[in-house]
PDB file with one MODEL, atoms N, CA, C and O in Angstrom:
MODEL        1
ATOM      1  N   UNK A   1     -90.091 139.986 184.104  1.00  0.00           N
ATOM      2  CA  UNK A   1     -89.374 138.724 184.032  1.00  0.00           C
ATOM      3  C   UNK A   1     -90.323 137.539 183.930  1.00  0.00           C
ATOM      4  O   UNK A   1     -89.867 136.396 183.973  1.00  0.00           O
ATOM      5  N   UNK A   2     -91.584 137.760 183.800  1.00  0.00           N
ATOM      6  CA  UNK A   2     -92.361 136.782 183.410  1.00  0.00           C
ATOM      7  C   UNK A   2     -92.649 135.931 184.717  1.00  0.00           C
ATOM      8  O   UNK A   2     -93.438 134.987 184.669  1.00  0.00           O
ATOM      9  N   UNK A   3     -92.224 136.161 185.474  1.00  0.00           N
ATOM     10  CA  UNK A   3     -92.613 134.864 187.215  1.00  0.00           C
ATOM     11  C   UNK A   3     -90.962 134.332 186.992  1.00  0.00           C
ATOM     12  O   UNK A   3     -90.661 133.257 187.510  1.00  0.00           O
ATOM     13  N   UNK A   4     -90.387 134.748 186.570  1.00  0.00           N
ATOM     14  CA  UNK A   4     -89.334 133.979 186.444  1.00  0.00           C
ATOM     15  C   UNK A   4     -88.041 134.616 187.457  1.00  0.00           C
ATOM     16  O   UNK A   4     -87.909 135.837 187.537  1.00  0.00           O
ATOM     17  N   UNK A   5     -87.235 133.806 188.113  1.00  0.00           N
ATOM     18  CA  UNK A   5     -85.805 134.554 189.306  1.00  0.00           C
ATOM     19  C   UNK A   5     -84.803 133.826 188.357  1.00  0.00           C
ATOM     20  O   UNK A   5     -84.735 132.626 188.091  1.00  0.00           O
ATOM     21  N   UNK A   6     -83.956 134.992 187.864  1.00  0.00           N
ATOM     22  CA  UNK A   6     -82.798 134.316 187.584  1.00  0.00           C
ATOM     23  C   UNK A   6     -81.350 134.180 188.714  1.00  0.00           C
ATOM     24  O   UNK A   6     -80.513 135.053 188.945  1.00  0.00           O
ATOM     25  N   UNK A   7     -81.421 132.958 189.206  1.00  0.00           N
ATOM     26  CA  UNK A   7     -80.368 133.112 189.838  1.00  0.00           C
ATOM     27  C   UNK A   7     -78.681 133.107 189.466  1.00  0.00           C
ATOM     28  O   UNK A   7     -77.858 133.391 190.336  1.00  0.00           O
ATOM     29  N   UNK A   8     -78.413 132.869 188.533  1.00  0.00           N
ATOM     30  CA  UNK A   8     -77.123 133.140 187.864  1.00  0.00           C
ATOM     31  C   UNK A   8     -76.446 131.795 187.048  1.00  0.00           C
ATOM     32  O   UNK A   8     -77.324 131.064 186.591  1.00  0.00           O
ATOM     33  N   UNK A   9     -75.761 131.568 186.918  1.00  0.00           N
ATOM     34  CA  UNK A   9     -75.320 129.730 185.916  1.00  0.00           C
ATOM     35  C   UNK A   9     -74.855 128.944 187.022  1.00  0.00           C
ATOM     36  O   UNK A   9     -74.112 129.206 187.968  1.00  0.00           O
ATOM     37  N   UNK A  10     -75.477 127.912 186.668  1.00  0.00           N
ATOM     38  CA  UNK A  10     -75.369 126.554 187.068  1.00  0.00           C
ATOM     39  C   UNK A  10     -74.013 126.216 186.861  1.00  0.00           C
ATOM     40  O   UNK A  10     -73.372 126.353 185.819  1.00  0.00           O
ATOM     41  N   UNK A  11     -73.448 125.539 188.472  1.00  0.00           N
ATOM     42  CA  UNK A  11     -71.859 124.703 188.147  1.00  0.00           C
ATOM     43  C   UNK A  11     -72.052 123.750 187.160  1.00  0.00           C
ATOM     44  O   UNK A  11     -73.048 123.029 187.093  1.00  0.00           O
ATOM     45  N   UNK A  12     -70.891 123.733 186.210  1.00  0.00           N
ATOM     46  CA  UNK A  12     -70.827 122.206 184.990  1.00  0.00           C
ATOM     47  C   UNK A  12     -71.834 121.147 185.569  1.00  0.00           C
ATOM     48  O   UNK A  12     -72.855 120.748 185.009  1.00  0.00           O
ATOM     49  N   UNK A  13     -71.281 120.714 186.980  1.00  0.00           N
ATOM     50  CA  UNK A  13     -71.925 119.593 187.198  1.00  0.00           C
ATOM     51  C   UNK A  13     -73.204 119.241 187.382  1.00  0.00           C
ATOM     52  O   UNK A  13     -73.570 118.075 187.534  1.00  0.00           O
ATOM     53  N   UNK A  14     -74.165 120.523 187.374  1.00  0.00           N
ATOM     54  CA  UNK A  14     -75.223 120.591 187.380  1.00  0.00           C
ATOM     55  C   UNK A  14     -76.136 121.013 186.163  1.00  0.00           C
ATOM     56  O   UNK A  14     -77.334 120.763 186.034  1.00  0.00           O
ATOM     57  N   UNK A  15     -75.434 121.606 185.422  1.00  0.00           N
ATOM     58  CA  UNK A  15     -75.650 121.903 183.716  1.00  0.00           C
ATOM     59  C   UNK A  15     -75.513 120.674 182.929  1.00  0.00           C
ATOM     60  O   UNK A  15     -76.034 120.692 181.814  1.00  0.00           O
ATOM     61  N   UNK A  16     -74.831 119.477 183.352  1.00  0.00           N
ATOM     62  CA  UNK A  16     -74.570 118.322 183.222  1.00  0.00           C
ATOM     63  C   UNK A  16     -75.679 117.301 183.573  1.00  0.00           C
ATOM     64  O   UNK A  16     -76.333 116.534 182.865  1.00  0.00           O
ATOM     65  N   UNK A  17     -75.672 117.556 184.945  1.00  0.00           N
ATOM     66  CA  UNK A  17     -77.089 116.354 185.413  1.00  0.00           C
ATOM     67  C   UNK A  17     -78.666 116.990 184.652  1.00  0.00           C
ATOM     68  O   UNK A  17     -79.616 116.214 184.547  1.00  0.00           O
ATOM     69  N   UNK A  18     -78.773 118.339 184.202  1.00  0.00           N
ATOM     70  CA  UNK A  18     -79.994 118.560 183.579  1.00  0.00           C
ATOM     71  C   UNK A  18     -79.971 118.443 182.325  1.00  0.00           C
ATOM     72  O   UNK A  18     -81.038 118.204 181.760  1.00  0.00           O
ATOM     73  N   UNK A  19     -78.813 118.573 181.587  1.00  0.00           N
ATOM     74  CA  UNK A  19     -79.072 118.100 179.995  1.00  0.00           C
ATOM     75  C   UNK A  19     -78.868 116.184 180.198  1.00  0.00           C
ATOM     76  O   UNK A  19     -79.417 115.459 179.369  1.00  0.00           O
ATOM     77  N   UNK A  20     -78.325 115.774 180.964  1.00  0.00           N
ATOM     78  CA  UNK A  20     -78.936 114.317 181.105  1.00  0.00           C
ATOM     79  C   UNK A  20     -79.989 114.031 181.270  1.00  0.00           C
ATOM     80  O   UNK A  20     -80.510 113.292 180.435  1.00  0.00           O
ATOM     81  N   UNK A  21     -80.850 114.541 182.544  1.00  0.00           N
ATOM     82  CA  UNK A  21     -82.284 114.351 182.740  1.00  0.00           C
ATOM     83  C   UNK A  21     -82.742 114.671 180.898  1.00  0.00           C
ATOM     84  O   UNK A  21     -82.492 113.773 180.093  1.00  0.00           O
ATOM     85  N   UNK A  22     -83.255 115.700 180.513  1.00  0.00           N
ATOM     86  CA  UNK A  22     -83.685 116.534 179.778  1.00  0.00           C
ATOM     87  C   UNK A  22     -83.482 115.302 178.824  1.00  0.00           C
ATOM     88  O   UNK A  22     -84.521 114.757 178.453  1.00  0.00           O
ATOM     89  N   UNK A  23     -82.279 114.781 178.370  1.00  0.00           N
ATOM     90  CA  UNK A  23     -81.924 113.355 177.085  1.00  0.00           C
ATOM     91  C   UNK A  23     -83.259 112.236 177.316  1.00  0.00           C
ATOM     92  O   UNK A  23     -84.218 111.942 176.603  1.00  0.00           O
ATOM     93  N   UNK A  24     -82.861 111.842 178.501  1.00  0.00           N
ATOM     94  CA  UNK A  24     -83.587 110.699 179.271  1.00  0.00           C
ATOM     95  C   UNK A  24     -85.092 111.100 179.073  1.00  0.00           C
ATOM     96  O   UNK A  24     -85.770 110.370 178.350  1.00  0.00           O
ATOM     97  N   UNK A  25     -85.599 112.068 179.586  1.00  0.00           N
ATOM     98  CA  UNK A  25     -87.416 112.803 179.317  1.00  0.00           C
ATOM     99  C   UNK A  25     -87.466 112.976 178.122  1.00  0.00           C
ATOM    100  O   UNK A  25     -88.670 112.950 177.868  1.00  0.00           O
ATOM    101  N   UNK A  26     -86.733 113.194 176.892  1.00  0.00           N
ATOM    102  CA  UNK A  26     -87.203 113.154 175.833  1.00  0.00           C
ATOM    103  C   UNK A  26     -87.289 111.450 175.714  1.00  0.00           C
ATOM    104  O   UNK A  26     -88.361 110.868 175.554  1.00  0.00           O
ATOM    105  N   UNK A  27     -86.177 110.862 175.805  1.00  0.00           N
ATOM    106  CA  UNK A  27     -86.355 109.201 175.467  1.00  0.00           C
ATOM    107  C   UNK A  27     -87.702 108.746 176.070  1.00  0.00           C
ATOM    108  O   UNK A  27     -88.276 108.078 175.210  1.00  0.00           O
ATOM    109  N   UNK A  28     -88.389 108.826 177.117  1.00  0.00           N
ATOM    110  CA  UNK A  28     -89.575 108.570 177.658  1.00  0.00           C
ATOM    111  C   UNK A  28     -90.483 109.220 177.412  1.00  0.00           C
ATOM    112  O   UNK A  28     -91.602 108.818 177.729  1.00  0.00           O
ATOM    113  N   UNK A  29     -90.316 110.401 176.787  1.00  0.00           N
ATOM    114  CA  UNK A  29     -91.816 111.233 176.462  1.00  0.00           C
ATOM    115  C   UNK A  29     -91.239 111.113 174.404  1.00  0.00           C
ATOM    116  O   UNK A  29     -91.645 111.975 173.624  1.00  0.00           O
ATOM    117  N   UNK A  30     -90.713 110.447 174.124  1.00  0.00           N
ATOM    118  CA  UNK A  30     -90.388 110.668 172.421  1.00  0.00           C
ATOM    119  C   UNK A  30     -92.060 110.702 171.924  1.00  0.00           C
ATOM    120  O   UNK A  30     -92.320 111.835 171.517  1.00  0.00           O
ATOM    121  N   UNK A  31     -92.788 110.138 171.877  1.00  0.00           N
ATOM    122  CA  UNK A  31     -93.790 110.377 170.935  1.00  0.00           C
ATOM    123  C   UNK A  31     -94.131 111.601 171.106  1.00  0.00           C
ATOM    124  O   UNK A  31     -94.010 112.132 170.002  1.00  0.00           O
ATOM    125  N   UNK A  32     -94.634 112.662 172.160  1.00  0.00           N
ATOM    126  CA  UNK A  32     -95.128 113.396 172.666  1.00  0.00           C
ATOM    127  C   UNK A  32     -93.971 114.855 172.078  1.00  0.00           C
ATOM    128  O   UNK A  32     -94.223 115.952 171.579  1.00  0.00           O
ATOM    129  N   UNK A  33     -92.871 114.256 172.401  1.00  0.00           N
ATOM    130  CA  UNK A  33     -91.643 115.036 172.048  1.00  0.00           C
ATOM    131  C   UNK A  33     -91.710 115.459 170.484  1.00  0.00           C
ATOM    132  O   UNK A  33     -91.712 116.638 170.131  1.00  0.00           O
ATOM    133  N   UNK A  34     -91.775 114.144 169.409  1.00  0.00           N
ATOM    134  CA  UNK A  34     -91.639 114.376 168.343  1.00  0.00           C
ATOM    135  C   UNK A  34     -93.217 114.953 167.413  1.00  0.00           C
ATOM    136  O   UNK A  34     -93.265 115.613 166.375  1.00  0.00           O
ATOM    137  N   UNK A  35     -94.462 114.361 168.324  1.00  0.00           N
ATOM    138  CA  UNK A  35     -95.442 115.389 167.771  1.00  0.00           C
ATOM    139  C   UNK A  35     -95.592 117.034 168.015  1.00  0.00           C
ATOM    140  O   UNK A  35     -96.287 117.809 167.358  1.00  0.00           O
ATOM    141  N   UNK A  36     -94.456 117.432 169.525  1.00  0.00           N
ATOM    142  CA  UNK A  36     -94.652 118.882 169.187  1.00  0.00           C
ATOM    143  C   UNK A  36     -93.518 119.335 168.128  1.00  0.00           C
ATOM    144  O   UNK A  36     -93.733 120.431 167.611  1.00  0.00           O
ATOM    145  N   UNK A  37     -92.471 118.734 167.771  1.00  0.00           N
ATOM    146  CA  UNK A  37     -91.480 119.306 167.235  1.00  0.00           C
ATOM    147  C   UNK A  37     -92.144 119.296 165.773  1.00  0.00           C
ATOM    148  O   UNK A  37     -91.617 120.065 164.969  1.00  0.00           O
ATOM    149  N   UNK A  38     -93.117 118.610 165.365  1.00  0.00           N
ATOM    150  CA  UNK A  38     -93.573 118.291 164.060  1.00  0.00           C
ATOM    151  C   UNK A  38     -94.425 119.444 164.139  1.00  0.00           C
ATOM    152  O   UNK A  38     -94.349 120.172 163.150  1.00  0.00           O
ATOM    153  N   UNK A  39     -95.211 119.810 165.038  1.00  0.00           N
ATOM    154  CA  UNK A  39     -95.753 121.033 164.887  1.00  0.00           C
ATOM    155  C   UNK A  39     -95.857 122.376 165.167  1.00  0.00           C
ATOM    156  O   UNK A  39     -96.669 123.301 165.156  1.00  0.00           O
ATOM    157  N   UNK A  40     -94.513 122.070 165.467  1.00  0.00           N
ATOM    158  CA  UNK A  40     -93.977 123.438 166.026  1.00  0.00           C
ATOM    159  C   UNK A  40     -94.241 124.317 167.149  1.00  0.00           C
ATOM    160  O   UNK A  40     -94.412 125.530 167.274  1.00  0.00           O
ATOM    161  N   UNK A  41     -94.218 123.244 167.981  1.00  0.00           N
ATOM    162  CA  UNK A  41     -94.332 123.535 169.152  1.00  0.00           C
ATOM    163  C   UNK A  41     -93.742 123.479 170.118  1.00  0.00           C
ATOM    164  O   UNK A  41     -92.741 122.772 170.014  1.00  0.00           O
ATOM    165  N   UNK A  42     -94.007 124.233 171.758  1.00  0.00           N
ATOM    166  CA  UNK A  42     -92.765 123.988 172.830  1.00  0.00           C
ATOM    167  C   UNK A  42     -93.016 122.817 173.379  1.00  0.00           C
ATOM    168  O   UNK A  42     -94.022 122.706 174.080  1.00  0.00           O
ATOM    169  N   UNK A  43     -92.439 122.079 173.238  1.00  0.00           N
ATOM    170  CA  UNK A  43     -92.007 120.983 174.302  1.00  0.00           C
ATOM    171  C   UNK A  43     -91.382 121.215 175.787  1.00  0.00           C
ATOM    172  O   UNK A  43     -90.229 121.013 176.167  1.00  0.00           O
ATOM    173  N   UNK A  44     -92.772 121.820 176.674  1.00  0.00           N
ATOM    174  CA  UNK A  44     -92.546 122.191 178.284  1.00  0.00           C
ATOM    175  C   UNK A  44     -92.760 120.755 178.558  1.00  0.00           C
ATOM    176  O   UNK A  44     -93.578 119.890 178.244  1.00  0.00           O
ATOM    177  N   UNK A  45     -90.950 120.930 179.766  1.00  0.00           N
ATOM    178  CA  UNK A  45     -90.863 119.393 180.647  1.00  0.00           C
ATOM    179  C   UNK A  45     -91.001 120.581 182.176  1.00  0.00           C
ATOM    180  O   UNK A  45     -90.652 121.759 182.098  1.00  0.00           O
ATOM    181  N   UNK A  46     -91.350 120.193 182.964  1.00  0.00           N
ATOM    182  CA  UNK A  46     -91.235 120.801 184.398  1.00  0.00           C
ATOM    183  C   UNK A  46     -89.954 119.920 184.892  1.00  0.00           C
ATOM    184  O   UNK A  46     -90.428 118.809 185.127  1.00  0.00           O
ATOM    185  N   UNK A  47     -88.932 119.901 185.089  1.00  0.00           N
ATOM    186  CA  UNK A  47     -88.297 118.934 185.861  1.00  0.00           C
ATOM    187  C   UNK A  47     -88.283 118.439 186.909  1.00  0.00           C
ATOM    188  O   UNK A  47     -88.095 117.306 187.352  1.00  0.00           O
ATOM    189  N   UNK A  48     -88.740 120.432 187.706  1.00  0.00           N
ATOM    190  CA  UNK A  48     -88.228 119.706 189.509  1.00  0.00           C
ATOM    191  C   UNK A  48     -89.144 121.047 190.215  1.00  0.00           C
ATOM    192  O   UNK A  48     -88.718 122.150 189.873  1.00  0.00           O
ATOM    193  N   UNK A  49     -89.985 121.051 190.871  1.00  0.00           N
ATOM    194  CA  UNK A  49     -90.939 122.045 191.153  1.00  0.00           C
ATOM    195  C   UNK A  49     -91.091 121.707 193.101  1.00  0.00           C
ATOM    196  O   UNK A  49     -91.783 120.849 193.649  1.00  0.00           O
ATOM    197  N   UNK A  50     -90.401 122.479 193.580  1.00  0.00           N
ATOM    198  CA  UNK A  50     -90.076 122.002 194.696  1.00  0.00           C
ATOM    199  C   UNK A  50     -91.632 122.185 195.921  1.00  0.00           C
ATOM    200  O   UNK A  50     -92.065 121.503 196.849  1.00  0.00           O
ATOM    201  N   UNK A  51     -92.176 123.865 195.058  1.00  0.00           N
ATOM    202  CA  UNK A  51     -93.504 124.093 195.820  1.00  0.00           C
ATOM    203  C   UNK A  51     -94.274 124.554 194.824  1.00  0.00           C
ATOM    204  O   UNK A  51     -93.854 124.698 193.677  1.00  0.00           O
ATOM    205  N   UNK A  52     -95.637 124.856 195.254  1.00  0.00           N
ATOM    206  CA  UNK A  52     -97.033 124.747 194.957  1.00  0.00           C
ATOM    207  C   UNK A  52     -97.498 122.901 194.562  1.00  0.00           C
ATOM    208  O   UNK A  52     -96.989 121.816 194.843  1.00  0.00           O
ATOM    209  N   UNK A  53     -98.328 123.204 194.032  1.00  0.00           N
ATOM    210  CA  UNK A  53     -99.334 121.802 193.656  1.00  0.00           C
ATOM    211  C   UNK A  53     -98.820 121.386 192.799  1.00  0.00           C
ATOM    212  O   UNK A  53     -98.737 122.200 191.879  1.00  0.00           O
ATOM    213  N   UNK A  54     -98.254 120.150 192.541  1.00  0.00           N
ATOM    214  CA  UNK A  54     -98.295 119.457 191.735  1.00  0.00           C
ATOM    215  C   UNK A  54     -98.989 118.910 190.703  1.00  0.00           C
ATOM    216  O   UNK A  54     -99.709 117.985 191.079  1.00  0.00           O
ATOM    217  N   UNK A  55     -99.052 119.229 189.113  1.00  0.00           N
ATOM    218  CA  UNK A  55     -99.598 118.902 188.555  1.00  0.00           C
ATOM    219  C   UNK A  55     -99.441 118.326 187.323  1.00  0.00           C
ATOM    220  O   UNK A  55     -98.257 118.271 186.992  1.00  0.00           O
ATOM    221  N   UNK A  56    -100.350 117.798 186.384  1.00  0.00           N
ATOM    222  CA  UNK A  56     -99.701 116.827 185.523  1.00  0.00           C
ATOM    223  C   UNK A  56     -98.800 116.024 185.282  1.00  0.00           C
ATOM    224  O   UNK A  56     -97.929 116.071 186.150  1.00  0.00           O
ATOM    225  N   UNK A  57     -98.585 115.222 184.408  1.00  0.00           N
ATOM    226  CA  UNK A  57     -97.930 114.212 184.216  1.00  0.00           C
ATOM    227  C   UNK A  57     -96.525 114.368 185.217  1.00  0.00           C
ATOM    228  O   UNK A  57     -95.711 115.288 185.296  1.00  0.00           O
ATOM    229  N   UNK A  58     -96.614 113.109 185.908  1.00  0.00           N
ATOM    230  CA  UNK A  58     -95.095 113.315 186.923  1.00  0.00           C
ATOM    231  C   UNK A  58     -94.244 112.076 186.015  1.00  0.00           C
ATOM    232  O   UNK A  58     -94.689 110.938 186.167  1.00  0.00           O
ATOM    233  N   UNK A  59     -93.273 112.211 185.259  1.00  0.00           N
ATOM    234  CA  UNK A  59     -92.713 111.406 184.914  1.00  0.00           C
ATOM    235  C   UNK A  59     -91.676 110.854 185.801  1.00  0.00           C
ATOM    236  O   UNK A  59     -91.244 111.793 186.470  1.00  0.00           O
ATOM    237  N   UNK A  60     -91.013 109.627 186.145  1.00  0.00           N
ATOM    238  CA  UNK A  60     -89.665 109.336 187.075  1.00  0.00           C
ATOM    239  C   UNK A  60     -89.222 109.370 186.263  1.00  0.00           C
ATOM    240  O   UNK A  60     -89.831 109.002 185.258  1.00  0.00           O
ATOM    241  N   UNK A  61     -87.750 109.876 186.158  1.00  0.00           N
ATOM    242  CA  UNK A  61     -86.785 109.550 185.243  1.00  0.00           C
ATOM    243  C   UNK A  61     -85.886 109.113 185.937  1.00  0.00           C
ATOM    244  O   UNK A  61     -86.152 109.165 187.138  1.00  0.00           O
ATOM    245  N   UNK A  62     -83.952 108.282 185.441  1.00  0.00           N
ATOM    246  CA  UNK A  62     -83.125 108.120 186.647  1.00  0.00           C
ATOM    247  C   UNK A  62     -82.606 109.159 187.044  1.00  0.00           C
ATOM    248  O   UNK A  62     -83.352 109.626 186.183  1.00  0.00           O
ATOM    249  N   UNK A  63     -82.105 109.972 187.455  1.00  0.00           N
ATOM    250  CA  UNK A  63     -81.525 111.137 188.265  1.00  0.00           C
ATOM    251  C   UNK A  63     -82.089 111.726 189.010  1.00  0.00           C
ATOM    252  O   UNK A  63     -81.667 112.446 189.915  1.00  0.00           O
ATOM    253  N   UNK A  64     -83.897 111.293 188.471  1.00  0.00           N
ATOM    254  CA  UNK A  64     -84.338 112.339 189.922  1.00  0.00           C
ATOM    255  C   UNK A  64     -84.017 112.533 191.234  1.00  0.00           C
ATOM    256  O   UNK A  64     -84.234 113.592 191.822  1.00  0.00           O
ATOM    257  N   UNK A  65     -83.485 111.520 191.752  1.00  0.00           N
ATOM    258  CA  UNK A  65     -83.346 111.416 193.243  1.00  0.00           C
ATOM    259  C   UNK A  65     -82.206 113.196 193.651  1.00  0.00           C
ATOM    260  O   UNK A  65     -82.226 114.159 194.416  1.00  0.00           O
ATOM    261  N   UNK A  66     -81.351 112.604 192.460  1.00  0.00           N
ATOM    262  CA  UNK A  66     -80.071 113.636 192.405  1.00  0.00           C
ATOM    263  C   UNK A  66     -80.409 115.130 192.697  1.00  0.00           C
ATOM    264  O   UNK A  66     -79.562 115.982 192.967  1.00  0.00           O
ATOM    265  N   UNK A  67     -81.882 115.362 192.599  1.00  0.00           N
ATOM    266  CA  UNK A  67     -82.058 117.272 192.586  1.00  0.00           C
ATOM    267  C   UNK A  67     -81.982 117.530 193.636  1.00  0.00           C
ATOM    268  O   UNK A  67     -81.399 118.551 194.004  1.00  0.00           O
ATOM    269  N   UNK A  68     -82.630 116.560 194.578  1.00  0.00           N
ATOM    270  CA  UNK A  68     -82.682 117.241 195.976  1.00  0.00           C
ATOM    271  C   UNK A  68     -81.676 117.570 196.566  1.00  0.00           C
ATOM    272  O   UNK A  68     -81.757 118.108 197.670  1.00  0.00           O
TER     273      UNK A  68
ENDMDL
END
C-alpha cells in the first residue's frame, strides 16, 4: 500500500471542505501549479500532516483552521 492506510470515504462534508482547500492551494500556488501541469507533472499539495516533521513550504490557506 505504499505507507499509505486507507480508511474508507470521507462524509460529503468533508469531501467538500478538501476539494475547497485543494481550489484555494491551487489559486495560491497557480504558477507552481501550472508549471507542473505544463510538464507533466504531479502537483503534490500535503494538506494536513498531523505528525512527524514538518517540512517544506507551509502554505495558510482559509479553511485550515477547519481540519482539526
Amino acid at each position: 500500500m505504499g505507507g499509505f492506510i486507507h480508511y474508507g470515504i470521507l462524509p460529503s462534508s468533508y469531501q467538500t471542505l478538501l476539494q475547497d482547500i485543494y481550489t484555494d492551494l491551487q489559486l495560491k500556488l497557480h504558477t507552481e501549479y501550472k508549471l507542473a501541469l505544463s510538464e507533466r507533472k504531479v502537483f503534490w499539495i500535503n494538506i494536513w500532516q498531523r505528525t512527524g516533521k514538518k517540512t517544506g513550504l507551509m502554505v495558510e490557506f482559509d479553511q485550515s483552521r477547519q481540519l482539526d
